[in-house]
PyMOL Python script that loads the backbone (N, CA, C, O; Angstrom):
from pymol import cmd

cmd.read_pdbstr("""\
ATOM      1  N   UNK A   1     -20.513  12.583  16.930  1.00  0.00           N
ATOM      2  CA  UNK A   1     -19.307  13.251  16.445  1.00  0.00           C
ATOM      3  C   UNK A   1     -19.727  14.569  15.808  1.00  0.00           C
ATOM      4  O   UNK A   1     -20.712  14.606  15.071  1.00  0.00           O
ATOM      5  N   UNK A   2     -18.797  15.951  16.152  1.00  0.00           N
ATOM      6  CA  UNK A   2     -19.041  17.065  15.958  1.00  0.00           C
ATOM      7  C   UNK A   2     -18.728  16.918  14.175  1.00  0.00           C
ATOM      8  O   UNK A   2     -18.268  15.917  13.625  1.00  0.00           O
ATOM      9  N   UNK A   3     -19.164  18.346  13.436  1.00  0.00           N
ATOM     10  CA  UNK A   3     -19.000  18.581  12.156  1.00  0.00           C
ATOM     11  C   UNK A   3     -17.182  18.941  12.137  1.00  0.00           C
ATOM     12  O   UNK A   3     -16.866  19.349  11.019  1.00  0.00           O
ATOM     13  N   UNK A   4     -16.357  18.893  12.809  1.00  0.00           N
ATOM     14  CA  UNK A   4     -15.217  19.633  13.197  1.00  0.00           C
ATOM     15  C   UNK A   4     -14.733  18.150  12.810  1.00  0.00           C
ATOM     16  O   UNK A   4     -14.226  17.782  11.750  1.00  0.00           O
ATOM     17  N   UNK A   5     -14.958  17.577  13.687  1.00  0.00           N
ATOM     18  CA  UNK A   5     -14.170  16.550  13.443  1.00  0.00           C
ATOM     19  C   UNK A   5     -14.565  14.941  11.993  1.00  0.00           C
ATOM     20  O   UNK A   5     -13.899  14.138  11.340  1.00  0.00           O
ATOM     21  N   UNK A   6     -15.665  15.211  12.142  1.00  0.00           N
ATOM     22  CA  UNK A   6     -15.946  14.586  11.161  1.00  0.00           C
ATOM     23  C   UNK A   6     -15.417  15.504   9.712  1.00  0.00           C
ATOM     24  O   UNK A   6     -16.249  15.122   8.890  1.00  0.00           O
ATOM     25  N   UNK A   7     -14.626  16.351   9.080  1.00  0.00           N
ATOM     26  CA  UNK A   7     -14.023  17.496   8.662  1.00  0.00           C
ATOM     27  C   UNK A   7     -12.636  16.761   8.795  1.00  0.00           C
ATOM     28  O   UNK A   7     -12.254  16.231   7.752  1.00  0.00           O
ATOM     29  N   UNK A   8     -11.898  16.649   9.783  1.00  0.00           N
ATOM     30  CA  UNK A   8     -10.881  15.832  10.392  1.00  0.00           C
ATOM     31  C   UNK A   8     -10.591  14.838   9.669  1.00  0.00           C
ATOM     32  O   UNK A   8      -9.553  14.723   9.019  1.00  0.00           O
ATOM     33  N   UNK A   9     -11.757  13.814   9.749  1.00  0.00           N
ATOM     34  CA  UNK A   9     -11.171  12.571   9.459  1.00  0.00           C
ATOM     35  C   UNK A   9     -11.911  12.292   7.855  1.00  0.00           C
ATOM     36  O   UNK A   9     -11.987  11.181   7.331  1.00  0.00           O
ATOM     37  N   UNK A  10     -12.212  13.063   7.492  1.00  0.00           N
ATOM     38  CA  UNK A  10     -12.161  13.105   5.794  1.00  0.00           C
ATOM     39  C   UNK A  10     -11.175  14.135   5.338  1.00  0.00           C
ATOM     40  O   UNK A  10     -11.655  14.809   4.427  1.00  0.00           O
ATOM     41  N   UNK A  11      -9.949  14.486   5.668  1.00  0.00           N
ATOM     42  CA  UNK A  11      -8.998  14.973   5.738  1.00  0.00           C
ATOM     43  C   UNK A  11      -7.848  13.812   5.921  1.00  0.00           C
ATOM     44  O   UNK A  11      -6.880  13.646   5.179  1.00  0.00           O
ATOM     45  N   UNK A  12      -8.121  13.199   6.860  1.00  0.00           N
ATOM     46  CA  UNK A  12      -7.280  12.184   7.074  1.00  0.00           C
ATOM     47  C   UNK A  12      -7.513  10.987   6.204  1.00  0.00           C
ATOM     48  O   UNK A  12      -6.658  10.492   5.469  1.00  0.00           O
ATOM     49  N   UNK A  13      -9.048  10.463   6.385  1.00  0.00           N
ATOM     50  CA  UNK A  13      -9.108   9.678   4.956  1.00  0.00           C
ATOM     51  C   UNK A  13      -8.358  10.266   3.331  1.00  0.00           C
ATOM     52  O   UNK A  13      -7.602   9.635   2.592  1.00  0.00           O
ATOM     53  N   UNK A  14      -8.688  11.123   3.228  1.00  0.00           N
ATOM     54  CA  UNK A  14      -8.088  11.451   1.730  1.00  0.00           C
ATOM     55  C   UNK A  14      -6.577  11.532   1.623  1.00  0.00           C
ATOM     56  O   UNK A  14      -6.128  11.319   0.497  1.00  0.00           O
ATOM     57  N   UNK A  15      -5.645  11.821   2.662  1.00  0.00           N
ATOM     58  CA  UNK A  15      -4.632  11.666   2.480  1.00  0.00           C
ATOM     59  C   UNK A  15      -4.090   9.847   2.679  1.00  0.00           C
ATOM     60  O   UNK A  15      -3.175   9.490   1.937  1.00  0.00           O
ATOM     61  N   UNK A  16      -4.600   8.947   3.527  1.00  0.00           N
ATOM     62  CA  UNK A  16      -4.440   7.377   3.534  1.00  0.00           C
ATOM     63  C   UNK A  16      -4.731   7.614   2.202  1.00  0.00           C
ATOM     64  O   UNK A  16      -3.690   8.034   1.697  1.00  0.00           O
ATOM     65  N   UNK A  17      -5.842   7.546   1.155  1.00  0.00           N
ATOM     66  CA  UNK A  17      -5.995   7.428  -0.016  1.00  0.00           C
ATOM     67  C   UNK A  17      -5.293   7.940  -0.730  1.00  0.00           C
ATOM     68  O   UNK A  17      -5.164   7.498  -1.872  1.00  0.00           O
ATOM     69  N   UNK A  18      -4.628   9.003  -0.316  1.00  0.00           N
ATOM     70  CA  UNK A  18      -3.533   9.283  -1.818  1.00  0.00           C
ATOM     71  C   UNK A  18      -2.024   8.706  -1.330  1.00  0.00           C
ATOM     72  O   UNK A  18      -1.019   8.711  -2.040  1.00  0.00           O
ATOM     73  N   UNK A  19      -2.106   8.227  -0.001  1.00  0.00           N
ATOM     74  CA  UNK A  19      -0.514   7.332   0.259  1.00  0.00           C
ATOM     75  C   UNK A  19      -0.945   6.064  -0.553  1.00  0.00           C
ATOM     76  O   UNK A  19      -0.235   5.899  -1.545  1.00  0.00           O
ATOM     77  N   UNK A  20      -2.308   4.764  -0.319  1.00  0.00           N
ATOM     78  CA  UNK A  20      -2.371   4.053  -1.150  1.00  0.00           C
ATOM     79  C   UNK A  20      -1.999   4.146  -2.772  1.00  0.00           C
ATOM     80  O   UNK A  20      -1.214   3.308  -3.218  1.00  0.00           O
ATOM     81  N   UNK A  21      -2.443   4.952  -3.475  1.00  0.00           N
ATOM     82  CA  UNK A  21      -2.570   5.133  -4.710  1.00  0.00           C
ATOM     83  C   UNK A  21      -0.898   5.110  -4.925  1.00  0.00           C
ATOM     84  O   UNK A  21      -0.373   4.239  -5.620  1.00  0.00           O
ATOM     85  N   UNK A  22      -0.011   6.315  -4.154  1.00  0.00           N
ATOM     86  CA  UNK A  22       1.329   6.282  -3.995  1.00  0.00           C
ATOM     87  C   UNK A  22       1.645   4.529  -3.919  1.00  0.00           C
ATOM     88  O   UNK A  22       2.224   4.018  -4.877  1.00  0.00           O
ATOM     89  N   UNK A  23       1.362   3.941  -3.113  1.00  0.00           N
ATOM     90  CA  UNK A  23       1.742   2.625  -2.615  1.00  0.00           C
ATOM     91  C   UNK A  23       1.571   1.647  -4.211  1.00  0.00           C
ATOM     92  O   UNK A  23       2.464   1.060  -4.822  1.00  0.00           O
ATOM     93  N   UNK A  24       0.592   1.720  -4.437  1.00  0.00           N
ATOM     94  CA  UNK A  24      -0.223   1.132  -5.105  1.00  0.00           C
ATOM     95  C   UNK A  24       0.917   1.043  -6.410  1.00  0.00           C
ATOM     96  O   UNK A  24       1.159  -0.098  -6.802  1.00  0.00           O
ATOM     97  N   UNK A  25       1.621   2.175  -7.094  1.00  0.00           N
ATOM     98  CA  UNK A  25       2.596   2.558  -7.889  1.00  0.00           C
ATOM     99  C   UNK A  25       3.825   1.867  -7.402  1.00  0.00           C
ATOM    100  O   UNK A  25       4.480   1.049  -8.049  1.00  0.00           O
ATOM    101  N   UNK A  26       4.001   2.172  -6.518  1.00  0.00           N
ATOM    102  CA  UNK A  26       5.530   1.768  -6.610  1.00  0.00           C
ATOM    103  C   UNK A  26       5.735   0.020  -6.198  1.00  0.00           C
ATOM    104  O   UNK A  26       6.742  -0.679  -6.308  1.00  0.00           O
ATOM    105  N   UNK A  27       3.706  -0.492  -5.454  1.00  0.00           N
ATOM    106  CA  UNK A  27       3.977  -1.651  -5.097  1.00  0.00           C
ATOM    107  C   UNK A  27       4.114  -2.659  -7.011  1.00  0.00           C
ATOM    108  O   UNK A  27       4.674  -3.727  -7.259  1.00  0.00           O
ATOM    109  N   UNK A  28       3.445  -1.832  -7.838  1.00  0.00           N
ATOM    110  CA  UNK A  28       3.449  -2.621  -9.284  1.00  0.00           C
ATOM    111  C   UNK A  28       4.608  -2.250  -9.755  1.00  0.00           C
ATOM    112  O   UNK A  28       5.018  -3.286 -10.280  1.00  0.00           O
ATOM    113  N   UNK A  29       5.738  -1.109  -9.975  1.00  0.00           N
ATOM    114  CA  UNK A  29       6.245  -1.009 -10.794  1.00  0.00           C
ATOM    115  C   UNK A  29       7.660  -1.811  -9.810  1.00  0.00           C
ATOM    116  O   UNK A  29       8.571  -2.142 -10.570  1.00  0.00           O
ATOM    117  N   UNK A  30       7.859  -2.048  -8.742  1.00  0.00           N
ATOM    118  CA  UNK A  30       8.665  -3.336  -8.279  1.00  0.00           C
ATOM    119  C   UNK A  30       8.064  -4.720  -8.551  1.00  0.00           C
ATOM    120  O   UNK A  30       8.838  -5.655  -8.347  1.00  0.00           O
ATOM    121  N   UNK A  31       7.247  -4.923  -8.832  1.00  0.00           N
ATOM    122  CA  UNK A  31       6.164  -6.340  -9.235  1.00  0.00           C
ATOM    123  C   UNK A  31       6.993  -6.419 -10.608  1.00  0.00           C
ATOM    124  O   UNK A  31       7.722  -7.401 -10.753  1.00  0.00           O
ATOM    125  N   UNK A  32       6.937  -5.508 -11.568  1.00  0.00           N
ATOM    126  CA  UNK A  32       6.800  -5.778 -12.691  1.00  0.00           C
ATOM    127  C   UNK A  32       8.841  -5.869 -12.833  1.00  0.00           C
ATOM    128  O   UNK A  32       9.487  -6.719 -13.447  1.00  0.00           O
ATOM    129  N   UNK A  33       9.441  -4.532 -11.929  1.00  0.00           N
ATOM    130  CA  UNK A  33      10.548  -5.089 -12.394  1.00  0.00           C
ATOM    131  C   UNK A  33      11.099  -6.760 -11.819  1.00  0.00           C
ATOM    132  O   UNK A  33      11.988  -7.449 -12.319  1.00  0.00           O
ATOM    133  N   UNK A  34      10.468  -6.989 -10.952  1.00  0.00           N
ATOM    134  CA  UNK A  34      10.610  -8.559 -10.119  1.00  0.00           C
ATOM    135  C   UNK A  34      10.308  -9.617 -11.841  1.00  0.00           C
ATOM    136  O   UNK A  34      11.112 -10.263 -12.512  1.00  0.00           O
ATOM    137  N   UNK A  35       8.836  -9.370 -12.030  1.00  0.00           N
ATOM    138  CA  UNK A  35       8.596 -10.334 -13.305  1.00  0.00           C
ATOM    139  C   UNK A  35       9.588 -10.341 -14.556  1.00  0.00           C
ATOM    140  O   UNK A  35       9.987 -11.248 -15.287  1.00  0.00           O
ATOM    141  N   UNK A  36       9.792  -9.173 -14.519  1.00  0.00           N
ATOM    142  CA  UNK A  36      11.391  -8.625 -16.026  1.00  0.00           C
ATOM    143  C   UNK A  36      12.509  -9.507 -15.513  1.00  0.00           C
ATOM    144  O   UNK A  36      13.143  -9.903 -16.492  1.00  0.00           O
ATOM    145  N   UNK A  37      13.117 -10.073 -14.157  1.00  0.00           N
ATOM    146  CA  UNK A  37      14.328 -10.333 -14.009  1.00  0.00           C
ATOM    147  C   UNK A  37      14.135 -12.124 -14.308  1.00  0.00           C
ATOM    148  O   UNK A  37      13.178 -12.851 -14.042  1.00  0.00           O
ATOM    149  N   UNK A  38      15.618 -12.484 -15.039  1.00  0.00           N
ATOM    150  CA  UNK A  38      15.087 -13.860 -15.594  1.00  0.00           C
ATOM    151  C   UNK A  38      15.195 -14.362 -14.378  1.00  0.00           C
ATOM    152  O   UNK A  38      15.976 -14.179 -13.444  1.00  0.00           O
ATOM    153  N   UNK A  39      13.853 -15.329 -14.637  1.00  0.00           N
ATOM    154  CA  UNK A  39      13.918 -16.822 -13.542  1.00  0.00           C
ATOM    155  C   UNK A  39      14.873 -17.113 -12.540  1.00  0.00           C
ATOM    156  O   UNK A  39      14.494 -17.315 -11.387  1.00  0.00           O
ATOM    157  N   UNK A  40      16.570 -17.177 -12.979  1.00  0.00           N
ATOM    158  CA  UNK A  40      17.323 -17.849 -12.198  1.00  0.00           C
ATOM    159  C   UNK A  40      17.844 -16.933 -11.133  1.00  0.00           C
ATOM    160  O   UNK A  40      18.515 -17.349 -10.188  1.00  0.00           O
ATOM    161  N   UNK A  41      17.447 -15.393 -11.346  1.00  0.00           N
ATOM    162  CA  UNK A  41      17.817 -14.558 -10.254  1.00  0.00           C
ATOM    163  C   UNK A  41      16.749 -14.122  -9.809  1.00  0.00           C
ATOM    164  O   UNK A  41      16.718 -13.011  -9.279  1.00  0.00           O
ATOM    165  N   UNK A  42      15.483 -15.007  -9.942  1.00  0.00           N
ATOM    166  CA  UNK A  42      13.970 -14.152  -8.941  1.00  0.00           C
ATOM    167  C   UNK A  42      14.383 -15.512  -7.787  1.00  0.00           C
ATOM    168  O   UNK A  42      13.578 -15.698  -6.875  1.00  0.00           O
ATOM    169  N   UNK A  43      15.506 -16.330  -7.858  1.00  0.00           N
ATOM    170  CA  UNK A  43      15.360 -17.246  -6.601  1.00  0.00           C
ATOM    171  C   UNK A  43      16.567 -17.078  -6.155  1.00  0.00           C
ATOM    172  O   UNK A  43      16.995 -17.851  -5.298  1.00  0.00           O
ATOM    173  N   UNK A  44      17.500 -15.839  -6.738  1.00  0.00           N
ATOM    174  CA  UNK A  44      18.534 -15.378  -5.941  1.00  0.00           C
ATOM    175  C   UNK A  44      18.468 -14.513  -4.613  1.00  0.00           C
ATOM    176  O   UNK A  44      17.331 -14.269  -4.210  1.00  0.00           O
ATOM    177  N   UNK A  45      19.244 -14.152  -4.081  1.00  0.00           N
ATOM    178  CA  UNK A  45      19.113 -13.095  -2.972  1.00  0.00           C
ATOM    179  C   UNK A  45      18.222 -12.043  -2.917  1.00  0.00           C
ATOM    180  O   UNK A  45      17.272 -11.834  -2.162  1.00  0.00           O
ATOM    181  N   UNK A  46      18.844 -11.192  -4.164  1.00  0.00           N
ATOM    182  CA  UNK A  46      18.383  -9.984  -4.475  1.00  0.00           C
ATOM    183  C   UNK A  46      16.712 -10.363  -4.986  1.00  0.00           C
ATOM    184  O   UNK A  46      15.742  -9.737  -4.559  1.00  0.00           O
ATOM    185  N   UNK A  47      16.640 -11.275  -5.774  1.00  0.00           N
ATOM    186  CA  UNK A  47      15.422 -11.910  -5.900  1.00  0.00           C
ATOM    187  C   UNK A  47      14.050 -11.740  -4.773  1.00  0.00           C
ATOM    188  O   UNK A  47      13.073 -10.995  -4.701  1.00  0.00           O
ATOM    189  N   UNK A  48      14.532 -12.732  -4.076  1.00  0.00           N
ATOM    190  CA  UNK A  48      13.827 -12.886  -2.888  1.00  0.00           C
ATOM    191  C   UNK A  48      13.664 -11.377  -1.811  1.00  0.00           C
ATOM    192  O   UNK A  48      12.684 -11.271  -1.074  1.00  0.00           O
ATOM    193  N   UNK A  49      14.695 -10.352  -1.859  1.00  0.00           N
ATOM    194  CA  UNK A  49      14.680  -9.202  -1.554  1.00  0.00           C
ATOM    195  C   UNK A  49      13.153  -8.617  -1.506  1.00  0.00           C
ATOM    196  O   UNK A  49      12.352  -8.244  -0.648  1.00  0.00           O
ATOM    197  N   UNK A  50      13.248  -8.821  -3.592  1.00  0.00           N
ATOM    198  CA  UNK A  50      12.701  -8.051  -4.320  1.00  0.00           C
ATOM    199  C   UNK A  50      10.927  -8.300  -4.034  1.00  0.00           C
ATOM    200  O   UNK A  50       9.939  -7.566  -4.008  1.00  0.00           O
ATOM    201  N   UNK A  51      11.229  -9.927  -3.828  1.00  0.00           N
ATOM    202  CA  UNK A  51       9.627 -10.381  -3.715  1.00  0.00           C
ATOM    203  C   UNK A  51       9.109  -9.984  -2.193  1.00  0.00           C
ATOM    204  O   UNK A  51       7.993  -9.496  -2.016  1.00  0.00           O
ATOM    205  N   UNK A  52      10.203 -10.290  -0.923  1.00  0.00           N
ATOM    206  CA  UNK A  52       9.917  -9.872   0.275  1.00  0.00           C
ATOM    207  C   UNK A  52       9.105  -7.944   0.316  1.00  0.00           C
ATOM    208  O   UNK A  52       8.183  -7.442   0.959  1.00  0.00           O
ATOM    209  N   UNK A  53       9.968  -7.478  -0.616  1.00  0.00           N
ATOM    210  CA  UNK A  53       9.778  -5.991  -0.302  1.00  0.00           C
ATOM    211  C   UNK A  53       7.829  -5.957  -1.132  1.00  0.00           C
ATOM    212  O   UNK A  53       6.875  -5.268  -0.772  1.00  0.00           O
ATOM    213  N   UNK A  54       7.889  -6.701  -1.953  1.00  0.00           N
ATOM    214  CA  UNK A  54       6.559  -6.428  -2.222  1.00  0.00           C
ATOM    215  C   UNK A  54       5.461  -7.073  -1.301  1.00  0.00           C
ATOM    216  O   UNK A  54       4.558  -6.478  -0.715  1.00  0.00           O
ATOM    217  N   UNK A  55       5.753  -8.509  -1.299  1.00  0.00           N
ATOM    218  CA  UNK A  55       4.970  -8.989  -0.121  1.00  0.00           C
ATOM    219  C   UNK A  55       4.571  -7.984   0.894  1.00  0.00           C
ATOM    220  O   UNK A  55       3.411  -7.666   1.155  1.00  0.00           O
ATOM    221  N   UNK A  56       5.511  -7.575   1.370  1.00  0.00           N
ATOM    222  CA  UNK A  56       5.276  -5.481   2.523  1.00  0.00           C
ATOM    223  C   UNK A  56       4.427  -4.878   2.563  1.00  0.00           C
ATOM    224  O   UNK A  56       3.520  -4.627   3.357  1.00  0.00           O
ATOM    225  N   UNK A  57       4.879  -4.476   1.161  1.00  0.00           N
ATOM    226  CA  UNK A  57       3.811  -3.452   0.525  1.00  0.00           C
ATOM    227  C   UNK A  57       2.681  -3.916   0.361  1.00  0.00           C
ATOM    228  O   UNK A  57       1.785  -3.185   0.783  1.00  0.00           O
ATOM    229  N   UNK A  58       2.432  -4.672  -0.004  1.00  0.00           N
ATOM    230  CA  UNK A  58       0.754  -5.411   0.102  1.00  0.00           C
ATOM    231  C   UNK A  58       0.115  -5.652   1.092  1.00  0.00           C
ATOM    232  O   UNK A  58      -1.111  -5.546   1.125  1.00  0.00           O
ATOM    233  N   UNK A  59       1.123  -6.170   2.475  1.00  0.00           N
ATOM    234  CA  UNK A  59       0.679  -6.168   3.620  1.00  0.00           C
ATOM    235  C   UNK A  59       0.150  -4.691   3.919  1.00  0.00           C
ATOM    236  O   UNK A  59      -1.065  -4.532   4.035  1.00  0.00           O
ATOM    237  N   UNK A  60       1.108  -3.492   4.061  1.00  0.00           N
ATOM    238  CA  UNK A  60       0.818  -2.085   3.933  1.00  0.00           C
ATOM    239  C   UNK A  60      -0.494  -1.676   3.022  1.00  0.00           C
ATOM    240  O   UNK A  60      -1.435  -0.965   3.376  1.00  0.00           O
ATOM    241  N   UNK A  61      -0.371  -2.071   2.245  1.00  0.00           N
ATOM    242  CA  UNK A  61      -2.208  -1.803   1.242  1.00  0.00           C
ATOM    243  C   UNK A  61      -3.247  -1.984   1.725  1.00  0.00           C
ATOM    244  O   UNK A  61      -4.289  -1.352   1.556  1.00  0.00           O
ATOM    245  N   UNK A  62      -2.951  -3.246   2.640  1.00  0.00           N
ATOM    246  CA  UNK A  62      -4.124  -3.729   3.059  1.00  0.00           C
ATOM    247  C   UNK A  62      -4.857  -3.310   4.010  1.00  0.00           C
ATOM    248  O   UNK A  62      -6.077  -3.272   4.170  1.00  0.00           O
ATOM    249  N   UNK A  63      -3.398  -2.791   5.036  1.00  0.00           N
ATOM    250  CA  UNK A  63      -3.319  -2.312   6.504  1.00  0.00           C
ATOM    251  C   UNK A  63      -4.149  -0.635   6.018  1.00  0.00           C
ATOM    252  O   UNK A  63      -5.106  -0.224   6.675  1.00  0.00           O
ATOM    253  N   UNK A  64      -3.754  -0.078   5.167  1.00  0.00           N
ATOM    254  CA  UNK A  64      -4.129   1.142   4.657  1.00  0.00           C
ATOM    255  C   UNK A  64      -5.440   1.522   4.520  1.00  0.00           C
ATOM    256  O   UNK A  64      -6.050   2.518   4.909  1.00  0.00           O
ATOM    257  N   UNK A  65      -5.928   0.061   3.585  1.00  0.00           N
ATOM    258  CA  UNK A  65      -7.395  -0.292   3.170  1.00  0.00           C
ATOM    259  C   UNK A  65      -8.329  -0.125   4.617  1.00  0.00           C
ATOM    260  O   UNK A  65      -9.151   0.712   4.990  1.00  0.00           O
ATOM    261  N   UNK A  66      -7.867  -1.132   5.103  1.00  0.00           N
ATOM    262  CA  UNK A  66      -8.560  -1.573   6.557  1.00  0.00           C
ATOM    263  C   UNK A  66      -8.935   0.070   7.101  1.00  0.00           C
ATOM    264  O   UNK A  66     -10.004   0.679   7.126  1.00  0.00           O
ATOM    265  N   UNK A  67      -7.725   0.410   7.457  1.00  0.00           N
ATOM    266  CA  UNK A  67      -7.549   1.957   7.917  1.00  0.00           C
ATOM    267  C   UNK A  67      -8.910   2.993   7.490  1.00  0.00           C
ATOM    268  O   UNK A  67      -9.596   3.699   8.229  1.00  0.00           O
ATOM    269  N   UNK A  68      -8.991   2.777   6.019  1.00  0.00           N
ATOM    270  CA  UNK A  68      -9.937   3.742   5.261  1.00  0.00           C
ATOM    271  C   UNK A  68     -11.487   3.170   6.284  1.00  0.00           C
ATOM    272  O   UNK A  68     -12.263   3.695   7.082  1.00  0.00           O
ATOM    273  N   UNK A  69     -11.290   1.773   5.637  1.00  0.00           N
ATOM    274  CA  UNK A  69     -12.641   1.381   6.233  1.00  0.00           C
ATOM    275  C   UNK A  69     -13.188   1.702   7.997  1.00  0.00           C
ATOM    276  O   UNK A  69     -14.324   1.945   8.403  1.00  0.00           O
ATOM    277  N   UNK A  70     -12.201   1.613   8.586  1.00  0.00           N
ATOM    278  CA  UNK A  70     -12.630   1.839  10.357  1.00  0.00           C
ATOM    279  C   UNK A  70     -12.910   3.434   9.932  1.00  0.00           C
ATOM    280  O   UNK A  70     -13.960   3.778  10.473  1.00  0.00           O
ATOM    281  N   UNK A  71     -12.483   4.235   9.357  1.00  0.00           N
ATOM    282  CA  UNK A  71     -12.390   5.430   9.060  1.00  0.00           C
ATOM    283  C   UNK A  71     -13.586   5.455   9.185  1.00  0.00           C
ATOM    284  O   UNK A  71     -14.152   5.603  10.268  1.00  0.00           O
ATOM    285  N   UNK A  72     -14.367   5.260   7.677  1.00  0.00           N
ATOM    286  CA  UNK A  72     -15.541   5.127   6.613  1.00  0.00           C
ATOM    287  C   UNK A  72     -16.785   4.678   8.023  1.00  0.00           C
ATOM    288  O   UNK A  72     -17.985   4.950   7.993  1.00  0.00           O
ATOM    289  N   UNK A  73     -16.111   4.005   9.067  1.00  0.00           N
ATOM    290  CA  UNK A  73     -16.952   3.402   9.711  1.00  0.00           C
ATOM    291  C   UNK A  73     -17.384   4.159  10.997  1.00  0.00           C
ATOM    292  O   UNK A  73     -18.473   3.906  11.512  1.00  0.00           O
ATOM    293  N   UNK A  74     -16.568   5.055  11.500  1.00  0.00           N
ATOM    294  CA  UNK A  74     -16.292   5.963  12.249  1.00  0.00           C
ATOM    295  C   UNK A  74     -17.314   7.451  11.999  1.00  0.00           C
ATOM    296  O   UNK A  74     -17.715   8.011  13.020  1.00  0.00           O
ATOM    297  N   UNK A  75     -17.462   7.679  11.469  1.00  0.00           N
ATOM    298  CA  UNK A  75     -17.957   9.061  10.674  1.00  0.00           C
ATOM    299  C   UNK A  75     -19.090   8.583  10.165  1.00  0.00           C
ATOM    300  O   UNK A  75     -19.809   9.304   9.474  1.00  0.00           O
TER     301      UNK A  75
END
""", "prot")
cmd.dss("prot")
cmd.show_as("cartoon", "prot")
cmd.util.cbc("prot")
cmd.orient("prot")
């Protein structure tokens, strides 16, 4: 791999890394409003919404992570 492109994809790595970090924020501060809501509505609708949408996002973190690493592995 040329210096051009290896240039490229530490360009591209650093931006996956600053969408994680992004991710990373909004996947805790829905965590935390999920933990704030009492008990009997984290097994309501909106509840389960709330936990599905994070479950996502974690899947997405991970997928992100992975991403960095084939990156990291690539170069």
């Amino acid at each position: 791999m040329n210096k051009q492109r290896r240039k490229e994809l530490d360009t591209i790595y650093r931006k996956i890394e600053n969408l994680l970090q992004d991710l990373e924020t909004v996947c805790g501060e829905e965590q935390d409003a999920y933990d704030n809501i009492p008990e009997n509505l984290q097994d309501s609708e909106r509840g389960e919404t709330m936990y599905n949408a994070i479950d996502n996002m974690e899947s997405a973190l991970s997928s992100l992570e992975e991403a960095m690493d084939y990156i990291q592995e690539a170069v």
